[in-house]
BANU-91877 format. One record per residue (C-alpha): residue number from 1; chain; x, y, z. Coordinates in steps of 0.001 Angstrom, whole numbers. Layout:
# residues N
+-----+--------+---------+---------+---------+
: num : cadena :      c1 :      c2 :      c3 :
+-----+--------+---------+---------+---------+
: NUM :      A :       X :       Y :       Z :
...
+-----+--------+---------+---------+---------+
END
This chain:
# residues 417
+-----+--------+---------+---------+---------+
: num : cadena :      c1 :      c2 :      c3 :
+-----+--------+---------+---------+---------+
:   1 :      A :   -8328 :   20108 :  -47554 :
:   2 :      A :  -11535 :   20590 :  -45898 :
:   3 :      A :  -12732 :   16995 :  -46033 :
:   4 :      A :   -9542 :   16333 :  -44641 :
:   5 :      A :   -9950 :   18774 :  -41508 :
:   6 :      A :  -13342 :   17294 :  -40934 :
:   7 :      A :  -12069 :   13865 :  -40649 :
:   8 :      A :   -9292 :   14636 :  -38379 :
:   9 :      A :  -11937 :   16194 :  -36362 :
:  10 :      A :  -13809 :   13076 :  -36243 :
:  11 :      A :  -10454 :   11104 :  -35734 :
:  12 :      A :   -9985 :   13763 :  -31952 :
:  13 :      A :  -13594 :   12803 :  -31590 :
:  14 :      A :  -13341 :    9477 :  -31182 :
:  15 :      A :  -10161 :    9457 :  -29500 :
:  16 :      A :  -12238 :   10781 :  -26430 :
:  17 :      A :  -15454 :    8975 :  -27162 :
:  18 :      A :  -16219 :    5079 :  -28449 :
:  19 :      A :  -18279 :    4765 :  -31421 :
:  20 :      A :  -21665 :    4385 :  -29719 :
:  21 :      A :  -20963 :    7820 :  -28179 :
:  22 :      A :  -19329 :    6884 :  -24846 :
:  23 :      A :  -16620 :    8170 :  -23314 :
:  24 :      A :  -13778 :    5781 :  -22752 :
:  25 :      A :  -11943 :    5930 :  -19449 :
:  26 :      A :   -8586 :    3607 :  -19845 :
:  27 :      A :   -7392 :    2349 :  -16125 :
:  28 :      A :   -3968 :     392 :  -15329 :
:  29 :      A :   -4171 :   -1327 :  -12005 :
:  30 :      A :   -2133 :   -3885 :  -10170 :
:  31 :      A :   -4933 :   -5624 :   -8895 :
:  32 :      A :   -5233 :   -9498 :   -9212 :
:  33 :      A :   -7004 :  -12164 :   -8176 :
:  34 :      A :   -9087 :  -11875 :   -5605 :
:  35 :      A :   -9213 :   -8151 :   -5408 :
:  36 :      A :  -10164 :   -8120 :   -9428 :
:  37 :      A :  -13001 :   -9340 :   -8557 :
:  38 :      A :  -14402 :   -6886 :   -6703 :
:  39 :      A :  -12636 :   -4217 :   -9207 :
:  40 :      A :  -15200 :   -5528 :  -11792 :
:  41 :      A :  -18029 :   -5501 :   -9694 :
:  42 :      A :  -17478 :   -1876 :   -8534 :
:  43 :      A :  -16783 :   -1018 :  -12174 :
:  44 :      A :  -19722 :   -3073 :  -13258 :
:  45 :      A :  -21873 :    -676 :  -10696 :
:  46 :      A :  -20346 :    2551 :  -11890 :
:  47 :      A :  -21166 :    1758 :  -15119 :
:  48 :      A :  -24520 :     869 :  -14811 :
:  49 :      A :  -24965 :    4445 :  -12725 :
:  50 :      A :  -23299 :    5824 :  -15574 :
:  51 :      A :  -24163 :    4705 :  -19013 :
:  52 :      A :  -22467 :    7262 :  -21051 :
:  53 :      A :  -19017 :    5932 :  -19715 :
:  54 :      A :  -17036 :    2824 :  -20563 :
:  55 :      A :  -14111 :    1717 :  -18028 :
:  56 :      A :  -11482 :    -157 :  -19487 :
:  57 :      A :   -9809 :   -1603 :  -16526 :
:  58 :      A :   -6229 :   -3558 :  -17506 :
:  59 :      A :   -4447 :   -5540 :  -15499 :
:  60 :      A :    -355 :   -5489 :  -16639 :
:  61 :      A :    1147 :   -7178 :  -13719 :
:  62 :      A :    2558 :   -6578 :  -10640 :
:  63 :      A :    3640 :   -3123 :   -9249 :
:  64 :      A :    7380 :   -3394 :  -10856 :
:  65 :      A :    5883 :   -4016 :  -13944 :
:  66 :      A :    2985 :   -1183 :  -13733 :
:  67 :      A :    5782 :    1210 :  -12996 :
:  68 :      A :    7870 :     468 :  -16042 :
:  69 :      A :    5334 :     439 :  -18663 :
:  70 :      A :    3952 :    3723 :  -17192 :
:  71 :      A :    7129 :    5189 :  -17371 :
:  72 :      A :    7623 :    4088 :  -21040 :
:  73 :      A :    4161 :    4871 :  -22061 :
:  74 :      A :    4307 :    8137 :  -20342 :
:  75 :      A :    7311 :    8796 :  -22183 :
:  76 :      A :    6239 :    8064 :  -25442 :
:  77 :      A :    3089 :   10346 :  -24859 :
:  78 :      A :     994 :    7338 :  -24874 :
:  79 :      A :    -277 :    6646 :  -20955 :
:  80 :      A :   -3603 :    5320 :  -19635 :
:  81 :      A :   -6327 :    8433 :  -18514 :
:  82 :      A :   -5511 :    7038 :  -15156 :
:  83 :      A :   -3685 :    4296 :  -13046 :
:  84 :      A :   -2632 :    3271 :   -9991 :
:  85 :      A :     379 :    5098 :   -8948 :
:  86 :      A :    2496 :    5001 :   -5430 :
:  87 :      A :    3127 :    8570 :   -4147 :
:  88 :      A :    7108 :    8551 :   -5729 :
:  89 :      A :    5923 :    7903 :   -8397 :
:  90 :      A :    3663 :   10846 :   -8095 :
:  91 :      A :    6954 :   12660 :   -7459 :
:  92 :      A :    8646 :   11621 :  -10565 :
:  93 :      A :    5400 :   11943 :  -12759 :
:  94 :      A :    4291 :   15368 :  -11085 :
:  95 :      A :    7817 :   17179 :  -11524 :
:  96 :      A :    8025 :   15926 :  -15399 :
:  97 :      A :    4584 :   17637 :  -15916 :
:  98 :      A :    2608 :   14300 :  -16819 :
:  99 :      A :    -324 :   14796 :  -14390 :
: 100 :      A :   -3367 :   16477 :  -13602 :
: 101 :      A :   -3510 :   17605 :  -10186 :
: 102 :      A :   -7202 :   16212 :   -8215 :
: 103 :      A :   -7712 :   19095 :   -7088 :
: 104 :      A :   -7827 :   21159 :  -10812 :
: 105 :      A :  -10937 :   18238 :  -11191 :
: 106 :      A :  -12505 :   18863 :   -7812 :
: 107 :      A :  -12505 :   22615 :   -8693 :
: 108 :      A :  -14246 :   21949 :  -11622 :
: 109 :      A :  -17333 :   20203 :   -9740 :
: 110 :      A :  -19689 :   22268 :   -7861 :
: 111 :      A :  -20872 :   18985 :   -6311 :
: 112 :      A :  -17470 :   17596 :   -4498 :
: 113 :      A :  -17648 :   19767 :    -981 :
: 114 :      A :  -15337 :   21136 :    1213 :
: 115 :      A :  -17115 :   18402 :    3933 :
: 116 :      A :  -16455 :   15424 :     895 :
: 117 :      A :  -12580 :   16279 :    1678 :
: 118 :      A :  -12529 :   16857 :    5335 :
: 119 :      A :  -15012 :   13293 :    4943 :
: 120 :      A :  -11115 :   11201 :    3276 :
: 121 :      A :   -9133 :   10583 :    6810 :
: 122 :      A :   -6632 :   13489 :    7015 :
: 123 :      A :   -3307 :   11174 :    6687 :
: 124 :      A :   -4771 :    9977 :    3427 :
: 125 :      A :   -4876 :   13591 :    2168 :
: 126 :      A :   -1514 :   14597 :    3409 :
: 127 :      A :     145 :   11693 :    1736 :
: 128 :      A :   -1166 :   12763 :   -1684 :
: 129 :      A :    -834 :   16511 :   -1520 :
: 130 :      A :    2203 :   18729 :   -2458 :
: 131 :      A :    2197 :   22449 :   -1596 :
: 132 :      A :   -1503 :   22229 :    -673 :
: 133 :      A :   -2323 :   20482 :   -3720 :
: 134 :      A :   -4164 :   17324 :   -4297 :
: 135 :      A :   -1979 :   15532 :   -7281 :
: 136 :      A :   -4081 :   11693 :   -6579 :
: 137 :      A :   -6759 :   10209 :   -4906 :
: 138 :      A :   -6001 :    7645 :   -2200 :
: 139 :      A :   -7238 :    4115 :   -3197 :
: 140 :      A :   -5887 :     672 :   -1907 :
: 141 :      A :   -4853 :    2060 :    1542 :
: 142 :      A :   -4098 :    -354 :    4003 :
: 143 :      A :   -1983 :    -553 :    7434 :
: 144 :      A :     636 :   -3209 :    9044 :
: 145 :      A :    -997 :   -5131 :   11968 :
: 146 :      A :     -30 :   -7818 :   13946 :
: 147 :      A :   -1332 :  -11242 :   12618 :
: 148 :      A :   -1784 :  -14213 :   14985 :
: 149 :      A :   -3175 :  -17994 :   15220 :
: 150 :      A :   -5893 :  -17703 :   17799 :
: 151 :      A :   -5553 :  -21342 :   18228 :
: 152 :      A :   -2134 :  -21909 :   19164 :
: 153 :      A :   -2130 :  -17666 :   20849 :
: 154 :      A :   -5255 :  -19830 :   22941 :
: 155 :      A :   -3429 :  -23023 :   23950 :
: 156 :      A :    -463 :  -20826 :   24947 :
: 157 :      A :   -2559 :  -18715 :   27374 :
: 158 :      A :   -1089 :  -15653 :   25846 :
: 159 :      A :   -2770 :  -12523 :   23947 :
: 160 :      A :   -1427 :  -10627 :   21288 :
: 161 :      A :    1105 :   -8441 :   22349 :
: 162 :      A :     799 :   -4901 :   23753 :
: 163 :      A :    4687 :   -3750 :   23634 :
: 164 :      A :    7722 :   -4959 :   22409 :
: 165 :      A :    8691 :   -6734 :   25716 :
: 166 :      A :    5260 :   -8754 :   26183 :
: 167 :      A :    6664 :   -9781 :   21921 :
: 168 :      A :    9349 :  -11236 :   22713 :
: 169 :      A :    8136 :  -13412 :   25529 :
: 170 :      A :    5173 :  -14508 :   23593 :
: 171 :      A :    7034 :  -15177 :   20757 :
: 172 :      A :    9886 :  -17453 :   23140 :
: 173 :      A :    6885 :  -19385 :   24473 :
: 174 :      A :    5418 :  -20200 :   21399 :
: 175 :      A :    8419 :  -21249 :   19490 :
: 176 :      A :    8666 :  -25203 :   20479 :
: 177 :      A :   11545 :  -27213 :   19383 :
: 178 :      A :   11911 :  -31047 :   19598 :
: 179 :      A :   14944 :  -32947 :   21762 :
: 180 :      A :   17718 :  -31907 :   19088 :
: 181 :      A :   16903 :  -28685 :   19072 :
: 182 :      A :   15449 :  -28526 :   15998 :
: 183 :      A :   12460 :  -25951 :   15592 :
: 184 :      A :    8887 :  -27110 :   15151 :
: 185 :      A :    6910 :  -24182 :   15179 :
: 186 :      A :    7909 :  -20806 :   15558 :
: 187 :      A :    6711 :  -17708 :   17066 :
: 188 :      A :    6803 :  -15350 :   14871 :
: 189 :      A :    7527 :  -15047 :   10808 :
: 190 :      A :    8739 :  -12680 :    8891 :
: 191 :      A :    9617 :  -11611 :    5226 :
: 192 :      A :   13104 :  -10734 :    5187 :
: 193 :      A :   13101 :   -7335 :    3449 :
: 194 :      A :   12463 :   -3494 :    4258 :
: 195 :      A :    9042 :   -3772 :    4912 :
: 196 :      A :    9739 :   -5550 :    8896 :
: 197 :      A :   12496 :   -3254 :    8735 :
: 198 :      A :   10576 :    -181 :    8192 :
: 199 :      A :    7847 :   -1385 :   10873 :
: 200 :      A :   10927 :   -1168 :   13145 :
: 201 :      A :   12094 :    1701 :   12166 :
: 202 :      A :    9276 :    3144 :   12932 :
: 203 :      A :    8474 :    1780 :   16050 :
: 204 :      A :   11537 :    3128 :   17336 :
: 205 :      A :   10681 :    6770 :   16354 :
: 206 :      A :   13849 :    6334 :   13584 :
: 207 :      A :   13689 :    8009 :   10048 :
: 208 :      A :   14632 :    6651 :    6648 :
: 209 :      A :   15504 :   10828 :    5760 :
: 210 :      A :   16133 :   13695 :    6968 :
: 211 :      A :   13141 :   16565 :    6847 :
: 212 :      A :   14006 :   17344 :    3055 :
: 213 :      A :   14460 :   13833 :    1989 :
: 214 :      A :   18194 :   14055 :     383 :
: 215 :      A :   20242 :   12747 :    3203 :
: 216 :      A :   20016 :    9347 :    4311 :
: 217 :      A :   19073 :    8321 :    7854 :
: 218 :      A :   18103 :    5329 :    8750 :
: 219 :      A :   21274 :    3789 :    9801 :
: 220 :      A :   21205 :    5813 :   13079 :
: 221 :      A :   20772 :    3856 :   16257 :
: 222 :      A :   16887 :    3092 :   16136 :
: 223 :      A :   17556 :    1806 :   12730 :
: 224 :      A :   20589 :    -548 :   13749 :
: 225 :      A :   18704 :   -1493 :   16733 :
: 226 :      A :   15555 :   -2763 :   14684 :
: 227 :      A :   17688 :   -4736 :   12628 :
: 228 :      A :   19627 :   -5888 :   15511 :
: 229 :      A :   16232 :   -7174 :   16658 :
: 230 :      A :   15899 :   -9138 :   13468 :
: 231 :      A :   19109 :  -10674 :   13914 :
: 232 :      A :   18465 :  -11913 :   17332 :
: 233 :      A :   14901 :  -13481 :   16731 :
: 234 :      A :   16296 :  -14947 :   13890 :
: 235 :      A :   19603 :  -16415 :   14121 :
: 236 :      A :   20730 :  -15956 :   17973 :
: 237 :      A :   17135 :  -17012 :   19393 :
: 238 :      A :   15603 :  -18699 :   16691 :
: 239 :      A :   12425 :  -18042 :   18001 :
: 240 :      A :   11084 :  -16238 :   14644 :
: 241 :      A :   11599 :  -18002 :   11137 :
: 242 :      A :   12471 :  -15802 :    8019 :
: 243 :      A :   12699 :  -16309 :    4098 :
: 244 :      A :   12411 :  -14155 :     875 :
: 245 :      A :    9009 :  -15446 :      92 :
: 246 :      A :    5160 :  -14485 :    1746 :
: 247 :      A :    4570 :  -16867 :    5016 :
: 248 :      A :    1100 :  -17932 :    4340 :
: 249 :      A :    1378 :  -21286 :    3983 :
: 250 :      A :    3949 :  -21190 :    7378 :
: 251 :      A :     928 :  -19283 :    8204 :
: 252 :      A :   -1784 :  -21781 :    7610 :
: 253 :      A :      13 :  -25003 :    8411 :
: 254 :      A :     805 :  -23748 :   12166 :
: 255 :      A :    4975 :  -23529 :   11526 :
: 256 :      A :    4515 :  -19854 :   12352 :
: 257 :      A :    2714 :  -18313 :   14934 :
: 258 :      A :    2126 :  -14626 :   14247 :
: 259 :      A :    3599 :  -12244 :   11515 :
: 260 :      A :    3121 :   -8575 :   10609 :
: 261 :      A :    1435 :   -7818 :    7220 :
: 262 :      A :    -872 :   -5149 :    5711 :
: 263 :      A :   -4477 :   -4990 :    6828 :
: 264 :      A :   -5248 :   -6735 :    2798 :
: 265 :      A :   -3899 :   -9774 :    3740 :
: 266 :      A :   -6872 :  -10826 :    5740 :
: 267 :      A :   -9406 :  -11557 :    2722 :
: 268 :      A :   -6564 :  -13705 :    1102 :
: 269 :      A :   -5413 :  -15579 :    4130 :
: 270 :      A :   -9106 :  -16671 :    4960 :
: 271 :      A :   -9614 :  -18394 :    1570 :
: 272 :      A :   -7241 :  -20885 :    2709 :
: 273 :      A :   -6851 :  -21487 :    6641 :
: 274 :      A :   -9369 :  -23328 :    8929 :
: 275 :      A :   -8643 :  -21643 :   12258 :
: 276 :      A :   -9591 :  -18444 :   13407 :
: 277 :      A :   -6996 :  -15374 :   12172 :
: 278 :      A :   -6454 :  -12837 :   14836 :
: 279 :      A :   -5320 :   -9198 :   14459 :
: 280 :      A :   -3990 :   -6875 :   16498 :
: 281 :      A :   -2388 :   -3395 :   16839 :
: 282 :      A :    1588 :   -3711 :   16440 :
: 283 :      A :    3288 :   -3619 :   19362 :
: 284 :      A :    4788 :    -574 :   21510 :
: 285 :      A :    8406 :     -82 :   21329 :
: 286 :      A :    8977 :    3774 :   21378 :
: 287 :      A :    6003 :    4107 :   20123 :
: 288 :      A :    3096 :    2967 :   18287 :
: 289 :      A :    3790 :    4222 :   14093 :
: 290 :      A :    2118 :    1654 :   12125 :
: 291 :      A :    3442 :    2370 :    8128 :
: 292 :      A :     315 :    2903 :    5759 :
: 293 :      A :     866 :    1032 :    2312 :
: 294 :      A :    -929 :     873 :   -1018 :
: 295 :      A :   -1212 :    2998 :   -3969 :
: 296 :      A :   -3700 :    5827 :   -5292 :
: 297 :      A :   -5172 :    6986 :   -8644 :
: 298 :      A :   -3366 :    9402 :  -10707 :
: 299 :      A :   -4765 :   10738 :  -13965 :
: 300 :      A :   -2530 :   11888 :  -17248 :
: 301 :      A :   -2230 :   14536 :  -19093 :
: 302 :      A :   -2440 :   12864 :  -22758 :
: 303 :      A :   -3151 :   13761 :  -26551 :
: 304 :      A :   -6751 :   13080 :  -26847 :
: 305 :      A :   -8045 :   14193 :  -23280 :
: 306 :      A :  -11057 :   16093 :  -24462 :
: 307 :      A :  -13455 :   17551 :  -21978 :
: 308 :      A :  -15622 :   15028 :  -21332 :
: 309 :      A :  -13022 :   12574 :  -21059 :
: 310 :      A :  -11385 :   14311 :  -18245 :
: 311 :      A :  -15051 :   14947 :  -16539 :
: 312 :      A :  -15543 :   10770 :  -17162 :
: 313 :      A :  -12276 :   10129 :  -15498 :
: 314 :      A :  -12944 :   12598 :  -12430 :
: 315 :      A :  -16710 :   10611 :  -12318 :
: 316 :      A :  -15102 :    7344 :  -12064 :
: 317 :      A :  -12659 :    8587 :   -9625 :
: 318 :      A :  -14950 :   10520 :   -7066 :
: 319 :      A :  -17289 :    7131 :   -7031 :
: 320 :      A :  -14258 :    4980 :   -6324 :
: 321 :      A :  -13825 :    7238 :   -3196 :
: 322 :      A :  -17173 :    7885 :   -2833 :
: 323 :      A :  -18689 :    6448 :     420 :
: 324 :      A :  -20390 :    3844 :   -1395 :
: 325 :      A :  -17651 :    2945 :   -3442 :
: 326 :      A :  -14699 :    2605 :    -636 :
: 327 :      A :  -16662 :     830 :    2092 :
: 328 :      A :  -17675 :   -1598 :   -1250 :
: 329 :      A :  -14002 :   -1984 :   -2317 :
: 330 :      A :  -12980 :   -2442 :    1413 :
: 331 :      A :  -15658 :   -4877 :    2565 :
: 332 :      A :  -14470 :   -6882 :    -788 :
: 333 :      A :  -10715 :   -7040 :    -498 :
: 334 :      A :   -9704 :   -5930 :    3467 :
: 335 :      A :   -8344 :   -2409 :    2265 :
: 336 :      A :   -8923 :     542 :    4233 :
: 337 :      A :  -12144 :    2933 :    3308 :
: 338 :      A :  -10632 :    6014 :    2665 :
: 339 :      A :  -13635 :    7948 :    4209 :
: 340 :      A :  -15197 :    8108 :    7719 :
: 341 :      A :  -18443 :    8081 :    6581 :
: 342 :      A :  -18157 :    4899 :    4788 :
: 343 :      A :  -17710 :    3267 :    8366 :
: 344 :      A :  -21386 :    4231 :    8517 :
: 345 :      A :  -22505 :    2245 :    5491 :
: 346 :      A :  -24436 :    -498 :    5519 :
: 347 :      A :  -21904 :   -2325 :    3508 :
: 348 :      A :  -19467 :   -1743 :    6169 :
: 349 :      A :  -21560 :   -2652 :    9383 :
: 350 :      A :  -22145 :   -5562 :    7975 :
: 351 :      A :  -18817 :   -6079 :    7520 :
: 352 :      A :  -17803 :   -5219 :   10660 :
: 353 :      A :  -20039 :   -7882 :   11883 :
: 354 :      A :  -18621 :  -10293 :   10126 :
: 355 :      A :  -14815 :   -9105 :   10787 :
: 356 :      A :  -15034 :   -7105 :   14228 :
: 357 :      A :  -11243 :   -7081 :   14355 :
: 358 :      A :  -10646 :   -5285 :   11158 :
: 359 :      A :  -11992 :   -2182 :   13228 :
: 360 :      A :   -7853 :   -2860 :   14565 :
: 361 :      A :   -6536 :   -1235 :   10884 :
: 362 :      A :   -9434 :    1556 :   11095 :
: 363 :      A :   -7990 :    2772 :   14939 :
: 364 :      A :   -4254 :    2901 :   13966 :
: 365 :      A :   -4660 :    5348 :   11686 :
: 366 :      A :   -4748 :    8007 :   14229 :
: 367 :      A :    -933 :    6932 :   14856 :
: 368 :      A :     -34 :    6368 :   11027 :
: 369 :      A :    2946 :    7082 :    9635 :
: 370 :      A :    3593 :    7285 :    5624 :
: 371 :      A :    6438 :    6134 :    3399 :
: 372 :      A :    8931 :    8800 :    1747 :
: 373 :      A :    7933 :   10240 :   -1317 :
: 374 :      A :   11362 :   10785 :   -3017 :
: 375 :      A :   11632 :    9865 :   -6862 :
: 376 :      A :   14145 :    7090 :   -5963 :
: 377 :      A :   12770 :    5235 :   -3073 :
: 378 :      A :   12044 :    2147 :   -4968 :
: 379 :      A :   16109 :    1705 :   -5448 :
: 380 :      A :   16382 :    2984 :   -1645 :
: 381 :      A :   14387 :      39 :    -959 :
: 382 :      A :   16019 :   -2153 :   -2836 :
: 383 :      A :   19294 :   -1447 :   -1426 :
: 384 :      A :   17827 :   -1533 :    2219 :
: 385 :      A :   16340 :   -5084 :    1158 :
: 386 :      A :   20043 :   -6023 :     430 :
: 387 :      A :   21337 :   -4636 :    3934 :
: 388 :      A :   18511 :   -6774 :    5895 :
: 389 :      A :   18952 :   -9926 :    3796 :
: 390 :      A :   23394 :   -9379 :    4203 :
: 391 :      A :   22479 :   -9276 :    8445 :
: 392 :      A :   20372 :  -12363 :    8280 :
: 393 :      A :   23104 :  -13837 :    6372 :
: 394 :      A :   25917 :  -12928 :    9174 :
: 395 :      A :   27533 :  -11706 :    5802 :
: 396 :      A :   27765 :   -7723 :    7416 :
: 397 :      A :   27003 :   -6772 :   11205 :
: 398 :      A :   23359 :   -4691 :   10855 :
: 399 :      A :   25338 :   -1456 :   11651 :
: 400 :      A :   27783 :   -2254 :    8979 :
: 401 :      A :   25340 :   -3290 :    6288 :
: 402 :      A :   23188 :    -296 :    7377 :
: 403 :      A :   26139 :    1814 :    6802 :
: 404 :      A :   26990 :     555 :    3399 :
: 405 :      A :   22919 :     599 :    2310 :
: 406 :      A :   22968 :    4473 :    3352 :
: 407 :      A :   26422 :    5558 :    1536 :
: 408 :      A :   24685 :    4034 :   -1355 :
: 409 :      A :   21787 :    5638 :    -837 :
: 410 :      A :   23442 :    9281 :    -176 :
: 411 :      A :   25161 :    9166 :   -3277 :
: 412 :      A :   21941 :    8260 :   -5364 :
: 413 :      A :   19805 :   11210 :   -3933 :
: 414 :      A :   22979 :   13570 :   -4757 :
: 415 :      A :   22398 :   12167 :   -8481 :
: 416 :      A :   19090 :   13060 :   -8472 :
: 417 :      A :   18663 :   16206 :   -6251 :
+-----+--------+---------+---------+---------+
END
């Protein structure tokens, strides 16, 4: 019996620690090519700072399919130490007890400061807080700007545009359309789903929910009147060309003017285009509410989490969001730096050297806005998806399928209130 004991001991051991003594952190990410890349070199670094630590970073696919096997492997008390994680899933993970809040890791290490958090911009903080606790560390933030061929913005004579007015006229004069009528370049592009529609939204000071997230809102006016917009650029004017798919290759071979897109899309756009990408702040409408995207790091309670496992994953965390580490990540993939002293960096003045207009992502976060956080928006967005693609379609008017989305939706939060 006691030889036995012993070697279950050993077994708990290693669970925590490899065989040449290190500790093992396991991380699920989303991250593909090019971003990898720089994933590897940042772990690479880490690493080499911290020799008693192995990172085993896995890529398993997209978002959808990060969710699902987290979800399985959560349930069958098998997850990763940590993985990327969007904040409902943070909801749905928190509330089933799988998680261990940041903040129990930060209080555990005399050398993260009260100035390291006031350091992470505030709005990146708020979004992954509940009841004054930090459940994950932001990671892959970025913002929606407004994207633009400086080339064709050039031979125009126009600038990006400041409000929603000075839009639509830009986008009417560069939309050109040979002798039938038929288009030849547009003025603006969009991906027909809720992420335009949510930029909208926004824009319009309009809500998805109401304060407590369980009643469904955003088929009030500002809502109907962003998809309206949508609608009219689309299909009445025909000044703005849709489709289900990204638009970089409308993008690239001049078919589209402008589009809006997350501050990330920069690094990959550039691999591929010739002519000089502009950005720009979205335009006014009500307001100015650019959405922030992107997920953050979450780590799991598991079977196995000794000690120095947990210390290994805080480590690897706190140097991802590290000054260092963020203005590293961001200079490499055209994600946000979650601090404001990694704008100081030499990694990121160099940077912004190279890319003065990124600085456009950096200045809207002072007007950010964040996504709910309620277990089921990724079926909320699915079903607005459906209402925005049933407009485009003529198949509903937008208040209709608006109406229809949100009945849906009403009747899914009471199922899960």
């Amino acid at each position: 019996m006691k030889k036995l004991l012993i070697f279950l001991a050993g077994i708990m051991l290693l669970s925590g620690c490899g065989s040449n003594g290190k500790s093992t952190v396991t991380f699920w990410h989303a991250m593909n090519n090019p971003k990898d890349k720089t994933l590897k070199a940042l772990i690479a670094d880490f690493e080499a700072k911290n020799p008693d630590i192995k990172v085993d970073a896995q890529y398993v696919g997209k978002y959808d399919n990060l969710l699902q096997k987290l979800l399985a492997a959560a349930g069958s008390g098998t997850p990763p130490d940590i993985s990327q994680v969007y904040e409902n899933w943070t909801t749905r993970f928190k509330d089933a007890g799988m998680l261990i809040p940041v903040s129990d890791l930060i209080n555990e290490d005399p050398s993260f400061t009260k100035e390291d958090m006031k350091d992470i911009f505030p709005i990146f903080v708020r979004n992954n807080s509940y009841e004054n606790t930090l459940w994950t560390m932001p990671f892959n933030k970025s913002i929606y700007a407004f994207y633009y061929n400086s080339s064709l913005f050039k031979l125009a004579g126009v600038k990006p545009p400041y409000d929603m007015t000075e839009f639509r006229d830009i986008v009417r004069t560069l939309t050109k359309k040979d002798k039938q009528g038929n288009v030849l370049q547009y003025g603006f592009g969009f991906k027909a789903n809720i992420d335009i529609f949510e930029v909208l939204l926004y824009a319009q000071k309009g809500k998805f929910f109401d304060e407590k997230e369980t009643k469904a809102l955003f088929n009030g006016p500002e809502g109907v009147e962003a998809l309206a917009l949508l609608c009219e650029l689309g299909n009445k004017e025909k000044t703005a060309f849709y489709s289900k798919d990204y638009l970089d290759n409308d993008f690239a071979s001049g078919r589209v003017a402008s589009f809006i897109a997350t501050t990330p899309r920069l690094s990959e756009l550039q691999q591929n285009i010739s002519f000089k990408i502009g950005l720009a702040k979205l335009p006014v409408w009500k307001t100015l509410a650019p959405p922030i995207a992107g997920t953050n790091i979450a780590v799991f309670k598991k079977a196995g989490m000794t000690p120095e496992k947990r210390k290994a994953c805080w480590k690897f965390i706190k140097y991802l969001s590290s000054a260092e580490g963020t203005s590293k990540w961001s200079a490499g993939t055209s994600y946000l730096p979650v601090r404001r002293s990694a704008l100081k960096t030499e990694t990121m003045m160099k940077y912004f050297n190279e890319q003065p207009l990124f600085m456009i992502g950096i200045n809207e976060l002072d007007f950010a806005v964040v996504d709910p956080r309620n277990r089921s928006w990724q079926a909320v967005r699915d079903l607005i998806d459906q209402a925005v693609e049933k407009a485009l379609l003529k198949k509903s008017t937008p208040k209709e399928a608006l109406d229809e989305a949100a009945a849906k939706v009403n009747a899914l939060l009471e199922k899960t209130d």
